[in-house]
C-alpha positions, 0 to 999 in steps of 0.5 A: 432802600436805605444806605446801610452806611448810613445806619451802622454804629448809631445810637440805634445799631452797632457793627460788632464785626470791627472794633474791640470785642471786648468793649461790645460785649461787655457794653452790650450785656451791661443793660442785659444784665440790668434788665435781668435784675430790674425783672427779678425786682419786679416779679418780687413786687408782683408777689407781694402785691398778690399776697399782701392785697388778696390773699395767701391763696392767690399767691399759690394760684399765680405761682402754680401757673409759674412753670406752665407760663414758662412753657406756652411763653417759650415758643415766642421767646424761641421764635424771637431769638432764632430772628433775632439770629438771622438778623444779626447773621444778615447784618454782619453780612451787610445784606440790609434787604434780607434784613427788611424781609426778615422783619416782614416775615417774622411778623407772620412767624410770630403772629401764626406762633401766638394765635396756636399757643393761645388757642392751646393754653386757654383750652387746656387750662384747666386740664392741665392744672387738674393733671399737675394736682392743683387744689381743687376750689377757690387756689384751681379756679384762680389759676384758671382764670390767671393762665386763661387770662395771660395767655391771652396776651401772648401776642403782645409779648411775641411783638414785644420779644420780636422788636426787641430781639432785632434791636439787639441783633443790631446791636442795640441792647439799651433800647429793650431795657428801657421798654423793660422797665416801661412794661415793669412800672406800667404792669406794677401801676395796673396791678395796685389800680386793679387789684386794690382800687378796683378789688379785681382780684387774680383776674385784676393781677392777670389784666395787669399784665397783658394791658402793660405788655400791649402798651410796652409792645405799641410802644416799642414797635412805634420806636422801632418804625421811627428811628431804625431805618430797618423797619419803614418796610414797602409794600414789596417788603411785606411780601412773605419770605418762604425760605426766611420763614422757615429757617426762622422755625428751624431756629426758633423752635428748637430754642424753644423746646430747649427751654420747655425741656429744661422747665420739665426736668425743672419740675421733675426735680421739683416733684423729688424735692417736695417728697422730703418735706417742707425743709427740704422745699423751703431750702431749695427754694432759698437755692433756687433764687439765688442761683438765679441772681447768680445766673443773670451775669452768666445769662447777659454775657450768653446774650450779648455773645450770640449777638456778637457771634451772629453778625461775626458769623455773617460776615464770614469773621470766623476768628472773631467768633472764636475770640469771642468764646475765648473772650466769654470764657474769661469773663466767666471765669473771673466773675466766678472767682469772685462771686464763689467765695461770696456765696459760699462763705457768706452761705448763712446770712444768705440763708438767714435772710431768707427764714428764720428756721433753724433747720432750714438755714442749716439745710441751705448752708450745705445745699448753697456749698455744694452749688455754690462750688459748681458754678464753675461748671453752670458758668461753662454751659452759658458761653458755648450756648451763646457763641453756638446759637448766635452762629445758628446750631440749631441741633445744638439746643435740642442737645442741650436740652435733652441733656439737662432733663436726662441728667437732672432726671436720672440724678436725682432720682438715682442719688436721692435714693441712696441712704447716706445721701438722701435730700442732699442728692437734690443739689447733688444732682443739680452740680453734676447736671451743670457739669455734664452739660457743661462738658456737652456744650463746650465738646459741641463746640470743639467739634467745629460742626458750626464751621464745618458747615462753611457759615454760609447764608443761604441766598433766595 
């Protein structure tokens, strides 16, 4: 057994139950915020490489599987994240055996996860596709081949996402960065030898990606044995843990259906947007991407703070973790005084970046004011869900969920019916999903249900 004395505040762990919370957060969410960006850079280069060496009609084929992507990949990232919980919550507590067996049995949480989510997502490809109105031909045939083919990796990207969630449980986030950018350079150089070397097509595009994602997740689990003590496991180690296992679910899938159900409200609302034409489709678009830019900071604070909270929350620092929500709150509110009025009066050149329609650019300007105005309320959603999944309020995800797909349901479909309002309800709809969400999030904190519950770790 290891001394956890001798693995606590190295280069590979990071007690943020002593010290500056400010210091760990905003360290620990620096390479998170770096790695949403390099991730973005990457997608952008994966796109063009499609569209510019293939075809136009490639490019519709992979971005049709966007959404559906998003969903069979979400119970890994899910499972991932509730690990990543338990971890952090046991390494606050100082309990360095939990830990092991924690390791140990995610291996066959996520290992069982992936071989069911592939079985479904290369079966029902086609099925699916066909049901969300996929041309039929040469744009249907490639996306069948493209989510068949990447669906095949889920297992690597379930090891890679399971390493990667117990280092940042222990505090290490710069780590999963540089296995990042490892799996982005490599999936970049396998796209352009596949695609353009070898003339393989989407099929090439696909292959791509699951061979970096098998390379990154060897090589990142390689690391993990050799430099954090945590993961050399005995043979008693590799023994199934039930009750880790199933708390790992209980955690888990919950993060998981959360994030399917905000991608199904995503497309509903998608579906609103397409019936008022093109115009309307490209300035969504143009909103779309920019408030995922936007987002990245909101999303690295959220990250770092469920880390933050997780260990806090195992060793029993309760004013820790309210300080730690307090503490979010104000970086959110700074980031957003000073991100609001760059967005919205800079609204025309962002848009004139994008297309060089007339329409289109006038369309944005008025979508982007009135988004950009509620990232107030979007900037309130990310630190209460982050404080309240580092401490394990699983009821609170499928809450949260649930919440954004009533709402941006009913919204827009309700307000975009009104005639004065008309497309402008699709952005409507968006701010007033943030505030409602935003209200429910902070409300769930508030209640105290996370301390009620006397943030006891269940022993077995």
């Amino acid at each position: 057994m290891s001394d956890i004395k001798a693995v606590r505040n190295t280069r590979n762990t990071t007690d943020m139950t002593v010290g500056s919370p400010a210091k760990h957060i905003l360290w620990f969410s620096l390479p998170l915020f770096v790695g949403n960006l390099f991730q973005q850079f990457y997608n952008m280069v994966d796109s063009v490489i499609v569209g510019k060496f293939i075809n136009a009609d490639a490019l519709a084929a992979t971005g049709s599987c966007g959404s559906l992507s998003f969903l069979f990949f979400s119970l890994s990232a899910g499972l991932a994240i509730g690990i990543g919980i338990i971890v952090a919550q046991y390494f606050g507590a100082g309990d360095d055996d939990k830990i092991r067996e924690t390791i140990s049995s995610s291996f066959y949480v996520l290992t069982f996860s992936a071989l069911i989510v592939t079985a479904l997502g290369f079966f029902l490809a086609r099925p699916i596709l066909v049901l969300l109105n996929t041309p039929e031909g040469p744009i249907l045939e490639d996306a069948v081949i493209y989510l068949r083919t990447t669906v095949c990796g889920i297992f690597f990207i379930a090891l890679y996402n399971g390493v990667s969630s117990v280092l940042r449980a222990l505090g290490d986030s710069k780590t999963p960065l540089i296995f990042l950018i490892i799996s982005s350079f490599l999936n970049v150089g396998m796209d352009l030898l596949l695609v353009i070397r070898f003339e393989m097509g989407v099929f090439g595009v696909a292959l791509a990606t699951v061979i970096a994602q098998a390379i990154s997740a060897f090589i990142s689990l390689a690391y993990a044995f050799i430099k954090v003590p945590y993961f050399r496991l005995t043979k008693a180690d590799l023994k199934p843990n039930t009750h880790i296992i199933m708390h790992s679910f209980r955690l888990g899938i919950p993060l998981a259906l959360q994030s399917s159900m905000i991608a199904i409200s995503l497309i509903v609302l998608q579906g609103v947007v397409n019936s008022f034409g093109n115009t309307a489709m490209s300035a969504f678009t143009i909103t779309s991407k920019v408030d995922i830019v936007v987002s990245m900071f909101y999303n690295a604070i959220s990250s770092a703070l469920t880390t933050y909270c997780g260990q806090n929350f195992g060793a029993k620092n309760y004013d820790r973790v309210k300080g730690g929500y307090k503490l979010g709150m104000v970086l959110i509110t700074v980031y957003n005084l000073a991100i609001i009025p760059i967005v919205f009066f800079l609204s025309r050149q962002i848009a004139g970046f994008f297309v060089n329609e007339p329409e289109v650019i006038e369309l944005s300007i008025k979508a982007i004011h009135i988004t950009s105005i509620m990232y107030l309320a979007l900037g309130l959603i990310y630190v209460p869900r982050g404080t309240l999944n580092g401490v394990g309020d699983a009821n609170f995800s499928l809450i949260n969920g649930l919440t954004e797909v009533v709402c941006r349901v009913v919204f827009s479909y309700a307000l975009t019916r009104i005639a004065f309002i008309s497309e402008m309800g699709i952005w409507y709809a968006t701010g007033l999903t943030w505030l409602v969400t935003a209200l429910i999030c902070n409300l769930r904190y508030f209640s105290g249900i996370w301390y009620k519950k006397q943030a006891k770790l269940k022993e077995v």
